[in-house]
Structure formats: C-alpha cells, structure tokens
C-alpha positions as CSV (number, residue, x, y, z in Angstrom):
1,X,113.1,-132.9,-41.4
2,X,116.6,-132.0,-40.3
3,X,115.9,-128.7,-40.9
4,X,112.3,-128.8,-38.9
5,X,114.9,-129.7,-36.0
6,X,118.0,-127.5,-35.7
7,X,119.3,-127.2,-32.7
8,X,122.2,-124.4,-32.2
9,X,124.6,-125.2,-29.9
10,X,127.3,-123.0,-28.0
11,X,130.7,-123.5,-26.2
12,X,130.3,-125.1,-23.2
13,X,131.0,-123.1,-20.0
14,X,134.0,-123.1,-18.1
15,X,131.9,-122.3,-15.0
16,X,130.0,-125.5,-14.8
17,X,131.2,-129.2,-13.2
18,X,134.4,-130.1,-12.0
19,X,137.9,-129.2,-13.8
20,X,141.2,-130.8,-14.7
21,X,144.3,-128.9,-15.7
22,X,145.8,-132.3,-17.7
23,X,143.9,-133.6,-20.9
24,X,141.3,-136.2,-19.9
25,X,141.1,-139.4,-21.2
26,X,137.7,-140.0,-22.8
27,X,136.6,-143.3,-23.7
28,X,134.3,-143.5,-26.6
29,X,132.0,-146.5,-26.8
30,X,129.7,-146.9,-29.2
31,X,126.1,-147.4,-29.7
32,X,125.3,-151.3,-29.0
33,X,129.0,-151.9,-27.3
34,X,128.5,-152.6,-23.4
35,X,131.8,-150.6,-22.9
36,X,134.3,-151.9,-20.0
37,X,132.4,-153.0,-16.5
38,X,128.5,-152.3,-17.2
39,X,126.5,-152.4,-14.3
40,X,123.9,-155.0,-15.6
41,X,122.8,-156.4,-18.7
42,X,121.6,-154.9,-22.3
43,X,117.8,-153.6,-21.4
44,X,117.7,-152.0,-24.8
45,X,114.3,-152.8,-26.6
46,X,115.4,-152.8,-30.4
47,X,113.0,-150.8,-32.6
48,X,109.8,-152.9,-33.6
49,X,110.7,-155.1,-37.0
50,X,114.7,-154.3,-36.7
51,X,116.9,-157.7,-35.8
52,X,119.4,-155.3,-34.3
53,X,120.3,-155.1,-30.4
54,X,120.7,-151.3,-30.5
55,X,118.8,-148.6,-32.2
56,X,120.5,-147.3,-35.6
57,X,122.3,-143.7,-35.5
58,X,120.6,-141.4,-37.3
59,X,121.3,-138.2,-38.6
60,X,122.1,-135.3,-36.2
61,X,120.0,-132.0,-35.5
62,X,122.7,-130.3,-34.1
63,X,124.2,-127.3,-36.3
64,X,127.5,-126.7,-34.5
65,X,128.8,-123.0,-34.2
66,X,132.2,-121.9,-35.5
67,X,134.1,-121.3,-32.6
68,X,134.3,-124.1,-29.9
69,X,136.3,-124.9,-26.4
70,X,138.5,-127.6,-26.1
71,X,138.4,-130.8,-27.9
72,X,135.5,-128.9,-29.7
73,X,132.9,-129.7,-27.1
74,X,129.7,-127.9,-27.8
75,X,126.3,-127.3,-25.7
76,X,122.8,-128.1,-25.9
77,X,119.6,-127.1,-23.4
78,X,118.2,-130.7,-22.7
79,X,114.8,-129.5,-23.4
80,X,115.4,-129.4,-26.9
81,X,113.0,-130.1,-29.9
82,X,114.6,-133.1,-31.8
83,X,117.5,-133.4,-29.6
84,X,116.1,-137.1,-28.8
85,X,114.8,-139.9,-31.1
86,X,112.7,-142.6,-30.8
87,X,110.2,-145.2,-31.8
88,X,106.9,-143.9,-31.1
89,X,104.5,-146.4,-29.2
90,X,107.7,-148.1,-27.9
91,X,110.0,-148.0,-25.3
92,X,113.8,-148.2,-26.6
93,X,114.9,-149.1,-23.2
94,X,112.9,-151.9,-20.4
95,X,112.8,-149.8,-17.6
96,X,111.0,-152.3,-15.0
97,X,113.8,-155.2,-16.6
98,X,116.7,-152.2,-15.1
99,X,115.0,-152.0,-12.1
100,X,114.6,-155.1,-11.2
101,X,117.9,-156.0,-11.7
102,X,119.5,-153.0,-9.8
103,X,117.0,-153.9,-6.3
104,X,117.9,-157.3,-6.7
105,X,121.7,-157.1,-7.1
106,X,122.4,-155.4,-3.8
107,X,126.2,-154.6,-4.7
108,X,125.7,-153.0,-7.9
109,X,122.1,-151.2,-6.5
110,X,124.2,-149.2,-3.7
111,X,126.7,-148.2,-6.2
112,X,124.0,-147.2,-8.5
113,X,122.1,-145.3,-6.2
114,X,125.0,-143.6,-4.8
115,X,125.8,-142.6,-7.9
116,X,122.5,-140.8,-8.4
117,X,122.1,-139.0,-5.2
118,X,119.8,-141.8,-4.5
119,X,119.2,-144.3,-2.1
120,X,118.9,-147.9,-3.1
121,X,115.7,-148.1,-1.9
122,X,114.4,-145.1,-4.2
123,X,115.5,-146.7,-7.2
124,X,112.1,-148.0,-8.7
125,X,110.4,-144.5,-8.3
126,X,113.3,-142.6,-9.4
127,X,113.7,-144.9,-13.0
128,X,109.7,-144.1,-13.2
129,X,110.3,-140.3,-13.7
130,X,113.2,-141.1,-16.1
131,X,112.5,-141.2,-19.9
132,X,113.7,-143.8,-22.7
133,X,115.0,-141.8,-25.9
134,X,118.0,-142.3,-28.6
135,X,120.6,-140.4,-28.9
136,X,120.9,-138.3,-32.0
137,X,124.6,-136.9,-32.0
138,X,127.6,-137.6,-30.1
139,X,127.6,-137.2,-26.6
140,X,129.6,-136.3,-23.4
141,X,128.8,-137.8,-20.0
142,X,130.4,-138.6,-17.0
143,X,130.3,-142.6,-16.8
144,X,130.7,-145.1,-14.7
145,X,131.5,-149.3,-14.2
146,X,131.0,-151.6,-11.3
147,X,135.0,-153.0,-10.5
148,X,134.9,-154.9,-7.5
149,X,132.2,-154.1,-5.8
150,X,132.5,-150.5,-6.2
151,X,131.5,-147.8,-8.8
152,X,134.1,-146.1,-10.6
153,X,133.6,-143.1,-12.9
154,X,135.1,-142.0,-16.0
155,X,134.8,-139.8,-19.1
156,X,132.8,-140.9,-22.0
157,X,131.5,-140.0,-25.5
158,X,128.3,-141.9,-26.7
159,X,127.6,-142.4,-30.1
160,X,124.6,-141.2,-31.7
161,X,122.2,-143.9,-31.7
162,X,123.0,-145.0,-28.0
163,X,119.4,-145.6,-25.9
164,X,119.9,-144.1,-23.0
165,X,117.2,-142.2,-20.0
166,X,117.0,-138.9,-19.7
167,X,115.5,-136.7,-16.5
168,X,112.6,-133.8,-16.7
169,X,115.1,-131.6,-17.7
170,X,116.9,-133.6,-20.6
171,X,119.8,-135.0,-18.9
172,X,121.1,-138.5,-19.5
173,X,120.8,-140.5,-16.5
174,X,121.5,-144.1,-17.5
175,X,123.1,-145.9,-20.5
176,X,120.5,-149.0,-21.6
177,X,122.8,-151.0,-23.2
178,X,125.2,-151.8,-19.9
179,X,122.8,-150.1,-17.0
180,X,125.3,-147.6,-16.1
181,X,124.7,-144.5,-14.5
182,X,125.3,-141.3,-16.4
183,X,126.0,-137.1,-15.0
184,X,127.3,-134.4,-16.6
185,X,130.8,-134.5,-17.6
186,X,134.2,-133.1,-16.6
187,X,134.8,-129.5,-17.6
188,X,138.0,-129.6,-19.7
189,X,140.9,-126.9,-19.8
190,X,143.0,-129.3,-22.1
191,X,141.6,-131.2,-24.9
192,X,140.7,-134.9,-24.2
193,X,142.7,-137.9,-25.4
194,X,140.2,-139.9,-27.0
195,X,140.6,-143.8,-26.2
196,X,138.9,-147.2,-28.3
197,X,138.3,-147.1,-31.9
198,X,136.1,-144.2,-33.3
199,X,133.6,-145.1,-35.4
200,X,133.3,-143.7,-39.2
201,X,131.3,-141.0,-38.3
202,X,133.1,-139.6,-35.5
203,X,134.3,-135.9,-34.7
204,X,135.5,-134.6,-31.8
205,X,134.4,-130.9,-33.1
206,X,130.4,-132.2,-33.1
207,X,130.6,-133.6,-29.4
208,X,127.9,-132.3,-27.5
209,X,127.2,-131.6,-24.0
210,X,123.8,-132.0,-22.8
211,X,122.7,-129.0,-20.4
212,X,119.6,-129.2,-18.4
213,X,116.7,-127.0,-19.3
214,X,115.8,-123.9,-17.4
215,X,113.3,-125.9,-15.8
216,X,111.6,-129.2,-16.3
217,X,109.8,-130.2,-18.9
218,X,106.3,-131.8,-19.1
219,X,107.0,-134.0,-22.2
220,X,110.3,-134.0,-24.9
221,X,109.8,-133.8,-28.4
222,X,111.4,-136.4,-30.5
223,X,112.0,-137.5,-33.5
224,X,111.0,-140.9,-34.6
225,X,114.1,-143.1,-36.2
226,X,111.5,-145.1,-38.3
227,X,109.8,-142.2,-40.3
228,X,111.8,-139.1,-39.3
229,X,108.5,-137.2,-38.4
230,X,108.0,-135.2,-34.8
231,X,106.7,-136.9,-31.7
232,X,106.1,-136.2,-27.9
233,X,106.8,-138.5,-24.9
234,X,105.9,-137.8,-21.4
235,X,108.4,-137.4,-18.9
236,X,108.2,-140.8,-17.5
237,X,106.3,-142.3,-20.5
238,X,107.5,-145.4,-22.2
239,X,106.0,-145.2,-25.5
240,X,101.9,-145.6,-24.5
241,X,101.0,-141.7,-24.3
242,X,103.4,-140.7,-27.4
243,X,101.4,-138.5,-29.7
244,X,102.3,-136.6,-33.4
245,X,103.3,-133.3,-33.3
246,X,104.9,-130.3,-35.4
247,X,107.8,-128.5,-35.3
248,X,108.3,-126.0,-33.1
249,X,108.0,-122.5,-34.7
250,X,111.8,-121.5,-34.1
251,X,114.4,-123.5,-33.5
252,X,115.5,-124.2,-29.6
253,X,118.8,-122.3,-28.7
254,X,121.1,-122.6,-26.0
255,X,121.4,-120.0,-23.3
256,X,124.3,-117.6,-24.2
C-alpha cells in the first residue's frame, strides 16, 4: 500500500513565507498532546472501536529526496494522493463541536478569525469548506495559542497521526486536538532548535512542508488508518460522501 502512495517531496523554497536570519525555535507537540495555550478543547473524534483520544500514527507515504534545506525540511503539493489518512464514513475531527465553541467564546473567536483572514462572524461557513483528515508524516506549520486574550503564533512540527483540517487545496488550517489555528510556516535560513521531547519516531530530515495545490481540489484521496486501502473525501465532507478508490496511476510530485 505504501508503495500505491509515494509521494516525492522536494526542498522547500527559499522564496515562499516570511524569513529569519537566527535559527527558529520549533516546538514539536505530538499527536494527542494539547500543546501549550490551545484555543479550545479536544474536538478529535477517535477512530470507531479505538479507546484512544487521538488517531494512531501510521506509516508515512512520503519518500524524502537526498538533498534537503535547512533542518532537512522537505515539500509536498497538498493535493496529494495519500498524503492524508482517515477513517472512512467518519469524521476524525467534530467540526459543528469547533464551531460552536469558537462563536460562543467571543475572545478566543476574534483571535481565531483574525488569524485566518476571517471575520468572526464567518467562522461557521469557513470550518464547512474545511476537511477532517490525519496526518501521515511529520509536519511544519505556523501555530498559534490564546495568552491573555490574544493569539500568539509560533513554529511547530506535528506528528504524524495529528487530526487536523485541511482547505481545498491541502493546507492545514486547524489543529483538532487544542482548536488552534494553523498557516504555513516560517521560511528558515538556519536550522530550527527543536523544543519538548521528540517522540521515537522523530527526524528532523523527514519534516514536511505542506504546499498548496495548483489549484483546488474537488475531493483528497486518503488513506484509511483502519485497513490501509484508498479513499476519497469531499472538500468539506465529514465522512458521509467517502467512497473507495484506487491508486492513482503515477505517483503525485511536487512542483520543481
């Protein structure tokens, strides 16, 4: 199956997001961990029949190239086949739960819209065009906590396994297990310090950087964590319009 859903992956361009001359810290937090100053509560849904509060890393499509930027941060197009697990027929994330909180919560909705471009108002429709999926290898996103009344924003690897909403173009926009919002990260010229305990299968050389997809994407094709075969999701969908599929007949490459 992991070969069904290769994904090659490039150096990340210096070109894209912001910069920093000094080595970033980057906080890794993994898969059913809050992390420091979430936004709301868990809205993960654990897979159907599993006890656990976060949906089990699996193993990663990703083949990683030889050479790599700094720290070893790689690239992805968003709109990748397999890039994103899942259960099928089920939502890993309660989207209406995340909203509900966020309109409710004044404070923390403002922050969270901001955040997103978004007004705090928009918040409902704007979660209705994201999509739940799991992470299936490390990842690098700009994230962020609620401190005081405020939003603050910092650098962050997920780890494989992490439920998280993605856009119509395969980007991480919000972290299920604290609520936070999620963009694309920092561009490094140094190589990040890594801060909190990594776990056992982590490697700085197999982080990835999600990039969006040319353009957006109708439906993502993921891989189910329960019986490792193909499914699609609509953008939007929360489990009820997931339907089997195949592999792809060549494997999904980044843009050079």
């Amino acid at each position: 199956m992991a070969g069904l859903a290769v994904i090659l992956v490039e150096r990340q361009p210096e070109s894209s997001g912001a910069t920093g001359s000094a080595a970033p810290e980057v906080t890794l937090q993994a898969a059913g961990d809050p992390g420091r100053d979430p936004y709301t509560p868990s809205v993960v849904v654990p897979p159907s029949g599993s006890p656990s509060a976060s949906p089990a890393p699996s193993a990663s499509p990703v083949a990683v190239s030889a050479s790599a930027g700094p720290g070893g941060v790689r690239t992805v197009n968003g709109g990748s086949a397999g890039l994103y697990g899942g259960t099928e027929q089920a939502a890993g994330c309660d989207v209406a739960e995340l909203s509900d909180f966020l309109t409710s919560h004044t404070d923390r909705g403002h922050a969270w819209a901001a955040a997103e471009g978004i007004d705090i108002g928009g918040i409902p429709e704007y979660l209705s065009t994201l999509t739940p999926v799991v992470l299936r290898v490390d990842t690098r996103v700009t994230n962020h906590g609620f401190v005081d009344g405020a939003g603050t924003g910092f650098q962050s690897v997920l780890q494989a396994g992490s439920a998280v909403l993605v856009d119509d173009r395969g980007v991480p926009r919000a972290r299920c297990a604290c609520g936070n919002p999620l963009l694309a990260p920092t561009t490094d010229t140094a190589a990040p310090q890594y801060a909190g305990g990594p776990w056992p299968a982590f490697d700085a050389g197999a982080v990835a950087v999600v990039q969006p997809a040319p353009a957006p994407v109708g439906s993502l094709v993921l891989v189910d964590q329960n019986t490792g075969q193909l499914f699609t999701r609509p953008v939007g969908g929360t489990g009820t319009g997931d339907r089997p599929t195949t592999a792809p007949t060549a494997p999904a490459r980044s843009s050079p």
